[in-house]
N, CA, C and O atoms as a GROMACS GRO file, in nm:
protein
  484
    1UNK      N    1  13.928  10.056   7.390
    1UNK     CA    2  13.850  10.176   7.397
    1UNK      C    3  13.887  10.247   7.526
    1UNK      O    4  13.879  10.194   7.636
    2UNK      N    5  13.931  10.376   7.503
    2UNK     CA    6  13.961  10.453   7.622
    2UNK      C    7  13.865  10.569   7.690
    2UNK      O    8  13.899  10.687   7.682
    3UNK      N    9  13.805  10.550   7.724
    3UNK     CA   10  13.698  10.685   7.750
    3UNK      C   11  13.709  10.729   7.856
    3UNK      O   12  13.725  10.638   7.937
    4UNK      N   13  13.709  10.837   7.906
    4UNK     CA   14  13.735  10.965   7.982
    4UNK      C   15  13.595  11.025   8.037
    4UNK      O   16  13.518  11.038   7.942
    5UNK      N   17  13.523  11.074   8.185
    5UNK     CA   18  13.443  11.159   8.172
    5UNK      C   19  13.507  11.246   8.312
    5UNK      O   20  13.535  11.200   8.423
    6UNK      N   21  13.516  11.367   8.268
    6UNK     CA   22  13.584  11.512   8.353
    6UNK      C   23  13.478  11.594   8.369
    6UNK      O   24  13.405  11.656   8.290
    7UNK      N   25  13.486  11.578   8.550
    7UNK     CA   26  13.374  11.660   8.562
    7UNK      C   27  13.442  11.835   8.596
    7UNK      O   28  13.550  11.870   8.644
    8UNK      N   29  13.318  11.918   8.541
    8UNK     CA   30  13.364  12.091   8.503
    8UNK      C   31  13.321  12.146   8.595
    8UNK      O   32  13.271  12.080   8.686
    9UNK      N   33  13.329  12.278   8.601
    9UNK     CA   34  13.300  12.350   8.690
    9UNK      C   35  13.258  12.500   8.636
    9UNK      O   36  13.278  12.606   8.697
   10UNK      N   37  13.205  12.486   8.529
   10UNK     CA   38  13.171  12.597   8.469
   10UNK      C   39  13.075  12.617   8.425
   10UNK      O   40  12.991  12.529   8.443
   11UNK      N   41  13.026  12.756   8.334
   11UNK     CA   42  12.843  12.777   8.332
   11UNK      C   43  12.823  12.694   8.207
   11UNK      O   44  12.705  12.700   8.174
   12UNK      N   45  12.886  12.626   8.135
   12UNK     CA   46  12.832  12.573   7.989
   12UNK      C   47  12.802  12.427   8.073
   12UNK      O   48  12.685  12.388   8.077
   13UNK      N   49  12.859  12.383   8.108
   13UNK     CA   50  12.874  12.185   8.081
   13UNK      C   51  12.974  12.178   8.199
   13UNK      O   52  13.078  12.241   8.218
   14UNK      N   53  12.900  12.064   8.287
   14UNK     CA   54  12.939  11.982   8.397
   14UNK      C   55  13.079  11.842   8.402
   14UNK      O   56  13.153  11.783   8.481
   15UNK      N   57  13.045  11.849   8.274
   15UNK     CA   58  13.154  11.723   8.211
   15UNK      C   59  13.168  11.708   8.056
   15UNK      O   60  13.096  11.736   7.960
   16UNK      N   61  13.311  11.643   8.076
   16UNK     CA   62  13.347  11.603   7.942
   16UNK      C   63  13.324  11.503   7.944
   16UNK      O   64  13.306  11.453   8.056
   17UNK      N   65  13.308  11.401   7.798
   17UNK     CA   66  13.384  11.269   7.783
   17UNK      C   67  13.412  11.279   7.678
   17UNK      O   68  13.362  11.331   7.578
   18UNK      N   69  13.556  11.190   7.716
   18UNK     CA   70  13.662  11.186   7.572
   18UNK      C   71  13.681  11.084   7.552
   18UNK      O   72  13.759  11.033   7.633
   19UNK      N   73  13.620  10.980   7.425
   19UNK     CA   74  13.652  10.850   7.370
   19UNK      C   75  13.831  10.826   7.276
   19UNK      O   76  13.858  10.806   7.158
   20UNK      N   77  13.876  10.834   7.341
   20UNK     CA   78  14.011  10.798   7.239
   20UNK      C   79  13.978  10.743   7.121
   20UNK      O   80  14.003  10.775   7.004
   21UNK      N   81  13.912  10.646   7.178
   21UNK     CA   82  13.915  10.536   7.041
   21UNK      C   83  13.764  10.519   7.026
   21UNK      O   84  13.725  10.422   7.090
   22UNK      N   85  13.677  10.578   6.967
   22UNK     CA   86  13.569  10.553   6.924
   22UNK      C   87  13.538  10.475   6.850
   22UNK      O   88  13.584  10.509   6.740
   23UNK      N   89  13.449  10.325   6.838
   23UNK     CA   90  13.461  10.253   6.739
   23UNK      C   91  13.298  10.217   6.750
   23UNK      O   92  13.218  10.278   6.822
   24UNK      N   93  13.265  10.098   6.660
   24UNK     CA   94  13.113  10.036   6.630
   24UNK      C   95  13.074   9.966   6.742
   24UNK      O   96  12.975   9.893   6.746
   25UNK      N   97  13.188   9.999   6.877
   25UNK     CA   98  13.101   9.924   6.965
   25UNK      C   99  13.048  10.072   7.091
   25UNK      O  100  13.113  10.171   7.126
   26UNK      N  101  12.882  10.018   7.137
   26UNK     CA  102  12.831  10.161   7.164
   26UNK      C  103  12.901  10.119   7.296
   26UNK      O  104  12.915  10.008   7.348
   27UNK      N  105  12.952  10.276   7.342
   27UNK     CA  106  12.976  10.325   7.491
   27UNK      C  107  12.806  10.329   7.565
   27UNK      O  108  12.727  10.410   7.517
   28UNK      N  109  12.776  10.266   7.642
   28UNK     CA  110  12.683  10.264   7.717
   28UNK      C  111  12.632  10.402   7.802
   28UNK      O  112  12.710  10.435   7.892
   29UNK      N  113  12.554  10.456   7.790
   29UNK     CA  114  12.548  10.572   7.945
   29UNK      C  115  12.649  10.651   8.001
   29UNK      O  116  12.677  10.657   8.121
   30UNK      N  117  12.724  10.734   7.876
   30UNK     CA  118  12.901  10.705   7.917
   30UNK      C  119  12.890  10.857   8.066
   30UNK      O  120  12.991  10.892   8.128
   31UNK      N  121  12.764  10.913   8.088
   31UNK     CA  122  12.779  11.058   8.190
   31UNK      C  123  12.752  10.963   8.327
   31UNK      O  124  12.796  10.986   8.440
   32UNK      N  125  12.653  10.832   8.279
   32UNK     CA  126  12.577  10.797   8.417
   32UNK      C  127  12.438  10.834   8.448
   32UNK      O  128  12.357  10.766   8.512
   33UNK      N  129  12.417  10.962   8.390
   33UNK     CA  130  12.277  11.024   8.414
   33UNK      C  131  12.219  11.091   8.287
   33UNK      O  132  12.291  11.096   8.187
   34UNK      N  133  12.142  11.122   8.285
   34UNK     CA  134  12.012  11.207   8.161
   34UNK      C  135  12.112  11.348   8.191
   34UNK      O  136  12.194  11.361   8.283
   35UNK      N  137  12.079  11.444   8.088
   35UNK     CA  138  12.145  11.604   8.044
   35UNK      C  139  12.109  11.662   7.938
   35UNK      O  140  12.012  11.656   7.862
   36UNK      N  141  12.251  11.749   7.950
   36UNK     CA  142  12.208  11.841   7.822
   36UNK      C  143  12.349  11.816   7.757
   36UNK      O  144  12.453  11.782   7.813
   37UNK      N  145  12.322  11.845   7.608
   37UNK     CA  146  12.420  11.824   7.527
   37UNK      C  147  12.490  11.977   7.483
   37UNK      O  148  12.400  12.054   7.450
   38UNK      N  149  12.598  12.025   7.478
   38UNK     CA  150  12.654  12.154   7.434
   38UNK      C  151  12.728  12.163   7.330
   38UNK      O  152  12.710  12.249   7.243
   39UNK      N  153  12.828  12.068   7.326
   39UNK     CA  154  12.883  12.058   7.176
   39UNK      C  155  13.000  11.923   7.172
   39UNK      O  156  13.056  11.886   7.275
   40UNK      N  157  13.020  11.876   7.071
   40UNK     CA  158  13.063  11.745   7.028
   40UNK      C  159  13.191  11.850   6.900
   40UNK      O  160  13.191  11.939   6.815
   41UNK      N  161  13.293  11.741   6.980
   41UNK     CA  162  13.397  11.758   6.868
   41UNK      C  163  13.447  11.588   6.840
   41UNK      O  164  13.441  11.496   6.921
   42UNK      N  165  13.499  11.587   6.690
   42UNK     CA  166  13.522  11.509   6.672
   42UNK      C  167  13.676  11.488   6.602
   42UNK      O  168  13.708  11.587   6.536
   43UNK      N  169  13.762  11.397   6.603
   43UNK     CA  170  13.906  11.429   6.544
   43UNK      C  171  13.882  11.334   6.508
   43UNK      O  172  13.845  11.250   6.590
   44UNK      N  173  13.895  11.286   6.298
   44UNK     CA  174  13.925  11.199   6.215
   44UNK      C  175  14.047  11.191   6.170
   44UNK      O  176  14.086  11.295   6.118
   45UNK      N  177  14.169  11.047   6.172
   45UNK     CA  178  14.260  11.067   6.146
   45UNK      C  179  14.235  10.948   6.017
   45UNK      O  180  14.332  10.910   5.952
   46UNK      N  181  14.107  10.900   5.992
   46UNK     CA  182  14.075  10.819   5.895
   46UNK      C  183  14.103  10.892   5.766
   46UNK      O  184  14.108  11.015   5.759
   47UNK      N  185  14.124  10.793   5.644
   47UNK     CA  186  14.100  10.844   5.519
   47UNK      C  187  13.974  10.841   5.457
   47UNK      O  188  13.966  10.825   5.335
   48UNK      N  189  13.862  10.858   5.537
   48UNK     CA  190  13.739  10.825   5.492
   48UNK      C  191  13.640  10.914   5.604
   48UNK      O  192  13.684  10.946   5.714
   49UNK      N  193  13.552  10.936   5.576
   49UNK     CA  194  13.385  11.038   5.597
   49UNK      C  195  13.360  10.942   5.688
   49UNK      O  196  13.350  10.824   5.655
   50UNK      N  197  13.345  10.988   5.829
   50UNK     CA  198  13.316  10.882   5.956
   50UNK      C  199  13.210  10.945   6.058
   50UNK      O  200  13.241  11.033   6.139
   51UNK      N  201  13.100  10.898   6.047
   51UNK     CA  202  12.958  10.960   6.177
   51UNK      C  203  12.979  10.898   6.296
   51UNK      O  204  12.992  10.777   6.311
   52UNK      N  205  12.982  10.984   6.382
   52UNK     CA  206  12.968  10.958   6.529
   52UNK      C  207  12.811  11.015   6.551
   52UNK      O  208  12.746  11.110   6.506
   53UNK      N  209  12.784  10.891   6.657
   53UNK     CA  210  12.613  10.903   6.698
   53UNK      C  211  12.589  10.872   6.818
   53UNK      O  212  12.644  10.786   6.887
   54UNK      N  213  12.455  10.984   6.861
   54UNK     CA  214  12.449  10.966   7.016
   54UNK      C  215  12.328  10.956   7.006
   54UNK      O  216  12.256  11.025   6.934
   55UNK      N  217  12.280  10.833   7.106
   55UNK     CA  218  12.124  10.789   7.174
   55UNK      C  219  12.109  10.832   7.302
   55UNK      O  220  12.189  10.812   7.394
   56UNK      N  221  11.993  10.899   7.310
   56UNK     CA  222  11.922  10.933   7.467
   56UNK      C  223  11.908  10.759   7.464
   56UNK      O  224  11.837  10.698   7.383
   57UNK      N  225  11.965  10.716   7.536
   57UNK     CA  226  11.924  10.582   7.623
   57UNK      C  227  12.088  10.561   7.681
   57UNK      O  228  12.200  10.611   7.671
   58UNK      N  229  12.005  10.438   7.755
   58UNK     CA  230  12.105  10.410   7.889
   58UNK      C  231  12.181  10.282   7.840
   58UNK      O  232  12.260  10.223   7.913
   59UNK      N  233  12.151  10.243   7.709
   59UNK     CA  234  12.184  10.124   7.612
   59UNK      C  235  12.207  10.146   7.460
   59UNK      O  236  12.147  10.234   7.397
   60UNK      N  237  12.288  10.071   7.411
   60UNK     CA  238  12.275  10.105   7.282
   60UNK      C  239  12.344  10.020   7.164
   60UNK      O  240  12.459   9.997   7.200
   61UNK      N  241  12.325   9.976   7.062
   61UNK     CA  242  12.376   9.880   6.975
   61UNK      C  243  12.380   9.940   6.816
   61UNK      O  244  12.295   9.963   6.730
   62UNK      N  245  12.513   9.953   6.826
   62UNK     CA  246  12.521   9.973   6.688
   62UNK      C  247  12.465   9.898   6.570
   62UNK      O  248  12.487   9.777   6.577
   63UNK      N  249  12.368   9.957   6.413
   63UNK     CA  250  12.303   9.890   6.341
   63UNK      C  251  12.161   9.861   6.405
   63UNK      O  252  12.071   9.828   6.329
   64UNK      N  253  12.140   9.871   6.525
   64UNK     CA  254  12.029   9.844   6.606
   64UNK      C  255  11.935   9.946   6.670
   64UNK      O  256  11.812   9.938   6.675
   65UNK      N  257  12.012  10.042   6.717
   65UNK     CA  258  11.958  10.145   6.782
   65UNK      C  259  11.957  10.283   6.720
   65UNK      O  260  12.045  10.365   6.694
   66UNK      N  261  11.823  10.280   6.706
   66UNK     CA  262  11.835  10.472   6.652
   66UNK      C  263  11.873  10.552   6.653
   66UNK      O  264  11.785  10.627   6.697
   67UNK      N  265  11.962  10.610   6.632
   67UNK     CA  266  12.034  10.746   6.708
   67UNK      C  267  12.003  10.863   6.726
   67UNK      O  268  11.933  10.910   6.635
   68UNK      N  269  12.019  10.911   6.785
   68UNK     CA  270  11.884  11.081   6.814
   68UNK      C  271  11.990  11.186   6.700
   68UNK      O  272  11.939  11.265   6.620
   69UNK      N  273  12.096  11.172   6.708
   69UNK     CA  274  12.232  11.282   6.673
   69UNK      C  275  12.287  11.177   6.585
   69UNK      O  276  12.311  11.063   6.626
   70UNK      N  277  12.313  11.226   6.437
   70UNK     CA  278  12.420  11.174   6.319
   70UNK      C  279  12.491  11.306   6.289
   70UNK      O  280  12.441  11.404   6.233
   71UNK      N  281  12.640  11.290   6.344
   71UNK     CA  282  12.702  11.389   6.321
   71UNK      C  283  12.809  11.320   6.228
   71UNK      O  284  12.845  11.206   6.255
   72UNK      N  285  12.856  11.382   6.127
   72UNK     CA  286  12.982  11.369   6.005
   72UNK      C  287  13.083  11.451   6.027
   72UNK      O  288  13.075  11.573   6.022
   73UNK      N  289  13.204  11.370   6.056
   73UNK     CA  290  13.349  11.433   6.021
   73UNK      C  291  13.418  11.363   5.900
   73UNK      O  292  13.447  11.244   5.894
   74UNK      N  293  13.444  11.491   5.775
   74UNK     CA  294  13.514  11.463   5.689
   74UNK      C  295  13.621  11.408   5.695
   74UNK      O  296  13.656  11.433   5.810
   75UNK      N  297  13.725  11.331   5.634
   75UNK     CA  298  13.815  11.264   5.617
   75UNK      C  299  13.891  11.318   5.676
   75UNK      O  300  13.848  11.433   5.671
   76UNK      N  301  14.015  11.322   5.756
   76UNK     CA  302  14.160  11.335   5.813
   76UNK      C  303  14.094  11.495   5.868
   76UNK      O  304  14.148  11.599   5.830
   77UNK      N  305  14.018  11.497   5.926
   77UNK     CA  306  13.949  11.670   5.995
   77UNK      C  307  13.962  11.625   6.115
   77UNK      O  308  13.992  11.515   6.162
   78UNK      N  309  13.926  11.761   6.170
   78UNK     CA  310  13.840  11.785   6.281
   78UNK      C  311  13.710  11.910   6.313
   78UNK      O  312  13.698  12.031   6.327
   79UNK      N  313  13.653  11.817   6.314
   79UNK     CA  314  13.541  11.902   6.302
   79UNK      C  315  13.440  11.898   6.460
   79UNK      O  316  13.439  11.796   6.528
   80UNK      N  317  13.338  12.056   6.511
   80UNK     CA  318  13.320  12.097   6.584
   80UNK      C  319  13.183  12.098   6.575
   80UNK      O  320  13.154  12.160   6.473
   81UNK      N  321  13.099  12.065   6.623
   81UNK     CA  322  12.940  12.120   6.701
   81UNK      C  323  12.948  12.156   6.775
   81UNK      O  324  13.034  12.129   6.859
   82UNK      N  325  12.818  12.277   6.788
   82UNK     CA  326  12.810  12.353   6.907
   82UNK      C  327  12.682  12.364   6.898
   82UNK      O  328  12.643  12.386   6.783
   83UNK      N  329  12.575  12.354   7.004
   83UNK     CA  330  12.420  12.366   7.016
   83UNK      C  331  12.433  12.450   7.203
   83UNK      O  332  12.450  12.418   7.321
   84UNK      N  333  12.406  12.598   7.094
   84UNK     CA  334  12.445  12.653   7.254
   84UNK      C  335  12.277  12.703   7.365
   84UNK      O  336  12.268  12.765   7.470
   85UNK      N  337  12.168  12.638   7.274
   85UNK     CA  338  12.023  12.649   7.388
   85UNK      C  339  12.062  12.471   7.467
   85UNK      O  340  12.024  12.440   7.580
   86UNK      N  341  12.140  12.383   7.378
   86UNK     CA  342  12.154  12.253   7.443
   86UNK      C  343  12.048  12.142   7.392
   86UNK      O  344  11.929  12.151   7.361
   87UNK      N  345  12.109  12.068   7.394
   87UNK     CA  346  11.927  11.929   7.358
   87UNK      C  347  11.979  11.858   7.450
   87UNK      O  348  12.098  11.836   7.472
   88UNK      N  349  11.852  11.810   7.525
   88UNK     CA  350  11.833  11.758   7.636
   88UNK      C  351  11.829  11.594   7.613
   88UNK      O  352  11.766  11.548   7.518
   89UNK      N  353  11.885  11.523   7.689
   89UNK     CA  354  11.917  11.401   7.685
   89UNK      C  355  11.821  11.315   7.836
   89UNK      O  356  11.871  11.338   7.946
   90UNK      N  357  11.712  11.236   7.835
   90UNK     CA  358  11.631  11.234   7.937
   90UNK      C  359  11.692  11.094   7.957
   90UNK      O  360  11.621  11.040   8.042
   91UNK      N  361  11.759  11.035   7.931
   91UNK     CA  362  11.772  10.876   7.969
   91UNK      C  363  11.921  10.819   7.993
   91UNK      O  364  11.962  10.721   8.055
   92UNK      N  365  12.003  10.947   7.897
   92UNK     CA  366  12.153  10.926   7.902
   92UNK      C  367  12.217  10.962   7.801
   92UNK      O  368  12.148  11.043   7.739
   93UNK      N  369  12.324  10.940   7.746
   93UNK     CA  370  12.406  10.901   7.615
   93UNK      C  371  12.493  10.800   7.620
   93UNK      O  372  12.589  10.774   7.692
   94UNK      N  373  12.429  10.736   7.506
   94UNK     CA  374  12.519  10.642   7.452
   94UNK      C  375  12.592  10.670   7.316
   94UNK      O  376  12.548  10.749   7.233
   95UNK      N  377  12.729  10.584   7.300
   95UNK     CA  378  12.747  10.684   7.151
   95UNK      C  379  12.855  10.589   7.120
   95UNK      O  380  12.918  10.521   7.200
   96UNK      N  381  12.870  10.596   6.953
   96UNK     CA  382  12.949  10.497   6.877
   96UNK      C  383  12.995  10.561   6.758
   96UNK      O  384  12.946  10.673   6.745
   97UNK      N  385  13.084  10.522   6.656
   97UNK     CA  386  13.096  10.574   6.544
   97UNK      C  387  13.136  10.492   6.460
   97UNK      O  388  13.218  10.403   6.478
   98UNK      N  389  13.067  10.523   6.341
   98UNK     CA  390  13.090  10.425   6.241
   98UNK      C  391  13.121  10.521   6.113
   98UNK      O  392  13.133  10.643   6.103
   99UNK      N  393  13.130  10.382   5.989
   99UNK     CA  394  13.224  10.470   5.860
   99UNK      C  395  13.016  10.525   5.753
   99UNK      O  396  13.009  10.583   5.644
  100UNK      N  397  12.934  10.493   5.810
  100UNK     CA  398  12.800  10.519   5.766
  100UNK      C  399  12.702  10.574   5.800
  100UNK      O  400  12.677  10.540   5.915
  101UNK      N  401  12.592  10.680   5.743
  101UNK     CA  402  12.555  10.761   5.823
  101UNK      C  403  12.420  10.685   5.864
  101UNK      O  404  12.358  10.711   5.967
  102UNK      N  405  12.376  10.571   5.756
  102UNK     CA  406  12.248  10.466   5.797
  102UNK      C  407  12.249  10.448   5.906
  102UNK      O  408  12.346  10.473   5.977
  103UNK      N  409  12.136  10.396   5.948
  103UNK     CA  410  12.087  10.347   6.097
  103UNK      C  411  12.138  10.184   6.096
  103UNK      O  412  12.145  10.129   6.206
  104UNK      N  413  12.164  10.125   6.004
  104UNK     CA  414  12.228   9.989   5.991
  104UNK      C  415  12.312   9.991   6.006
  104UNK      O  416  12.362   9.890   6.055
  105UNK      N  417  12.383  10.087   5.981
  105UNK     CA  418  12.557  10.061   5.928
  105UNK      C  419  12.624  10.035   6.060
  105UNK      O  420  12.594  10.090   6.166
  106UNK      N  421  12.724   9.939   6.041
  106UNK     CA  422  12.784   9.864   6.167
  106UNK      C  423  12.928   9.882   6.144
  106UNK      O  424  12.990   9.877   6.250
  107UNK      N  425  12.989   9.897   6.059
  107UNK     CA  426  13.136   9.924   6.014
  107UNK      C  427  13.213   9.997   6.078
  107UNK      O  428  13.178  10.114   6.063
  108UNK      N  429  13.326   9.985   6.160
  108UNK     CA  430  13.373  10.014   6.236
  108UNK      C  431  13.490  10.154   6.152
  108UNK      O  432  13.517  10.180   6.035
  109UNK      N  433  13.520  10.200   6.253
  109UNK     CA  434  13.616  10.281   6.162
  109UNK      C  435  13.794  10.183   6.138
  109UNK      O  436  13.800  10.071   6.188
  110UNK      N  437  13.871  10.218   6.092
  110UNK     CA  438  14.000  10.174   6.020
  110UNK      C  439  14.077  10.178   6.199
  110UNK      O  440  14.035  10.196   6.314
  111UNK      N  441  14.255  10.141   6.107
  111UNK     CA  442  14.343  10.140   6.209
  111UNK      C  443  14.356  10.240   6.275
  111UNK      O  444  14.384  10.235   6.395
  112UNK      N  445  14.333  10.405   6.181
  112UNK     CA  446  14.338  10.542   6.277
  112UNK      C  447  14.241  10.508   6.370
  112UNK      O  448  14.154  10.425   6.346
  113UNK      N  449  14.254  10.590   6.516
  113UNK     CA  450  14.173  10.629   6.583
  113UNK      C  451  14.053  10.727   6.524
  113UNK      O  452  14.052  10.789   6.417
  114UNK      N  453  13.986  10.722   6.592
  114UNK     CA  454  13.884  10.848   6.586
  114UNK      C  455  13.846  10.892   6.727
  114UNK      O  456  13.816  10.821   6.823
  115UNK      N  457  13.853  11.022   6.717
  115UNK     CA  458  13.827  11.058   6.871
  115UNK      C  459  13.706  11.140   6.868
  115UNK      O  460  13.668  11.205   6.770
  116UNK      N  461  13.642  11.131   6.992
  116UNK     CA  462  13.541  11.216   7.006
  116UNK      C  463  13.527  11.256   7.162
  116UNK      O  464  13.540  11.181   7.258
  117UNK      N  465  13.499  11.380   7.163
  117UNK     CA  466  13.454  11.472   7.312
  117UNK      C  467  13.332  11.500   7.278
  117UNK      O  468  13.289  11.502   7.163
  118UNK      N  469  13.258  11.530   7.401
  118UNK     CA  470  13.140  11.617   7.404
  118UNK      C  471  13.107  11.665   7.546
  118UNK      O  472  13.116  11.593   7.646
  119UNK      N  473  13.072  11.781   7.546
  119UNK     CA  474  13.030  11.858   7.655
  119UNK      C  475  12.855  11.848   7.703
  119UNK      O  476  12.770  11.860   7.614
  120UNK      N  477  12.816  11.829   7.837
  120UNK     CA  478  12.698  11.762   7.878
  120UNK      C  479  12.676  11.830   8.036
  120UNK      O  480  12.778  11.839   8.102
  121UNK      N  481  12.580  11.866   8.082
  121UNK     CA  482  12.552  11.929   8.243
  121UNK      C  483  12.453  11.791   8.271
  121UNK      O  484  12.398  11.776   8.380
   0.00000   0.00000   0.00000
Protein backbone atom coordinates (compact mmCIF):
# COMPACT_ATOMS: atom_id res chain seq x y z
CA UNK A 1 0.00 0.00 0.00
CA UNK A 2 1.40 3.29 -1.09
CA UNK A 3 -0.20 6.38 0.27
CA UNK A 4 0.75 9.87 -0.27
CA UNK A 5 -0.50 13.04 1.79
CA UNK A 6 0.58 16.63 -0.11
CA UNK A 7 0.14 19.39 1.68
CA UNK A 8 -1.67 22.58 -0.68
CA UNK A 9 -1.62 25.84 -0.61
CA UNK A 10 -4.75 26.85 -1.97
CA UNK A 11 -8.42 28.17 -1.16
CA UNK A 12 -10.18 24.64 -1.72
CA UNK A 13 -8.08 21.92 0.35
CA UNK A 14 -4.88 21.91 2.41
CA UNK A 15 -3.91 18.37 1.26
CA UNK A 16 -4.07 15.54 -0.83
CA UNK A 17 -3.87 11.89 -0.21
CA UNK A 18 -3.20 9.52 -2.82
CA UNK A 19 -3.59 5.69 -2.05
CA UNK A 20 -1.92 3.87 -5.02
CA UNK A 21 -3.10 0.82 -3.97
CA UNK A 22 -6.25 0.97 -2.13
CA UNK A 23 -7.30 -2.29 -0.74
CA UNK A 24 -9.69 -4.00 2.31
CA UNK A 25 -7.15 -3.02 4.57
CA UNK A 26 -8.33 0.50 6.30
CA UNK A 27 -5.65 3.38 6.02
CA UNK A 28 -5.88 4.69 9.53
CA UNK A 29 -6.19 8.70 10.07
CA UNK A 30 -4.44 8.96 6.73
CA UNK A 31 -4.49 13.56 7.17
CA UNK A 32 -3.49 13.09 11.01
CA UNK A 33 -6.22 15.48 12.03
CA UNK A 34 -10.26 16.05 11.82
CA UNK A 35 -11.40 18.38 8.32
CA UNK A 36 -13.22 18.95 5.61
CA UNK A 37 -13.75 16.78 2.75
CA UNK A 38 -13.84 18.50 -1.02
CA UNK A 39 -13.77 15.86 -3.44
CA UNK A 40 -12.60 12.16 -3.90
CA UNK A 41 -11.49 10.75 -7.15
CA UNK A 42 -11.23 7.40 -7.76
CA UNK A 43 -9.29 5.33 -10.75
CA UNK A 44 -10.68 1.60 -11.33
CA UNK A 45 -8.51 -0.48 -13.42
CA UNK A 46 -10.68 -3.53 -12.06
CA UNK A 47 -13.14 -5.46 -14.19
CA UNK A 48 -15.67 -5.08 -11.62
CA UNK A 49 -17.97 -2.11 -9.61
CA UNK A 50 -15.52 -1.26 -6.61
CA UNK A 51 -16.65 1.28 -3.35
CA UNK A 52 -14.19 3.19 -1.71
CA UNK A 53 -15.24 4.35 1.93
CA UNK A 54 -14.37 6.93 4.35
CA UNK A 55 -14.92 6.99 8.32
CA UNK A 56 -14.72 10.15 10.48
CA UNK A 57 -12.57 8.17 12.97
CA UNK A 58 -9.02 7.91 13.80
CA UNK A 59 -9.49 3.91 13.32
CA UNK A 60 -11.06 1.75 11.16
CA UNK A 61 -11.78 -1.96 10.07
CA UNK A 62 -13.05 -3.07 7.17
CA UNK A 63 -16.59 -5.25 7.49
CA UNK A 64 -16.48 -3.64 10.97
CA UNK A 65 -16.69 -0.10 10.83
CA UNK A 66 -19.41 2.06 9.47
CA UNK A 67 -18.54 4.23 6.94
CA UNK A 68 -19.86 7.81 6.87
CA UNK A 69 -19.11 8.00 2.68
CA UNK A 70 -19.93 4.81 0.16
CA UNK A 71 -18.70 6.04 -2.94
CA UNK A 72 -18.92 3.60 -6.39
CA UNK A 73 -16.57 3.51 -9.27
CA UNK A 74 -17.81 1.60 -12.21
CA UNK A 75 -15.67 -0.98 -13.74
CA UNK A 76 -12.26 0.03 -15.63
CA UNK A 77 -13.47 4.16 -14.91
CA UNK A 78 -12.60 6.88 -13.31
CA UNK A 79 -14.82 8.51 -11.63
CA UNK A 80 -14.99 12.06 -9.65
CA UNK A 81 -16.80 13.62 -6.46
CA UNK A 82 -16.99 16.90 -5.69
CA UNK A 83 -18.89 18.34 -2.42
CA UNK A 84 -17.99 21.94 -2.87
CA UNK A 85 -19.89 23.45 0.84
CA UNK A 86 -17.42 20.29 2.13
CA UNK A 87 -18.51 17.61 4.96
CA UNK A 88 -16.72 17.95 7.83
CA UNK A 89 -14.72 15.16 9.24
CA UNK A 90 -14.41 15.75 13.34
CA UNK A 91 -12.14 12.76 14.26
CA UNK A 92 -10.21 12.08 10.94
CA UNK A 93 -10.39 9.81 7.87
CA UNK A 94 -9.94 6.59 7.55
CA UNK A 95 -10.59 4.84 4.25
CA UNK A 96 -10.53 1.42 2.39
CA UNK A 97 -12.04 -0.08 -0.65
CA UNK A 98 -13.68 -2.96 -1.33
CA UNK A 99 -15.51 -4.95 -4.36
CA UNK A 100 -19.13 -4.28 -2.00
CA UNK A 101 -21.12 -1.54 -1.16
CA UNK A 102 -22.43 -3.50 2.40
CA UNK A 103 -21.11 -2.50 5.59
CA UNK A 104 -19.77 -6.25 5.85
CA UNK A 105 -18.23 -6.64 2.81
CA UNK A 106 -14.49 -7.33 3.31
CA UNK A 107 -13.36 -8.36 -0.27
CA UNK A 108 -10.56 -6.84 -1.35
CA UNK A 109 -10.27 -5.55 -4.79
CA UNK A 110 -8.33 -7.93 -7.71
CA UNK A 111 -4.66 -7.80 -9.10
CA UNK A 112 -5.48 -4.15 -10.74
CA UNK A 113 -4.77 -1.45 -8.50
CA UNK A 114 -7.36 0.89 -7.50
CA UNK A 115 -6.46 4.28 -6.75
CA UNK A 116 -7.93 6.85 -4.83
CA UNK A 117 -7.23 10.78 -3.99
CA UNK A 118 -9.15 13.06 -2.01
CA UNK A 119 -8.92 16.61 -1.20
CA UNK A 120 -9.32 17.70 2.75
CA UNK A 121 -8.34 21.35 4.73
Amino acid sequence: MAVSVTNQSTPLGSKIVEDTNATNVAVDNATGASGTLYAVEIVNAQGAVMYFKLANATTATAGTTAADIVLMCPASTTKSYIFPSGIAFSNGFSHWCVTGAGETNTTAPGANNVTARYVTS
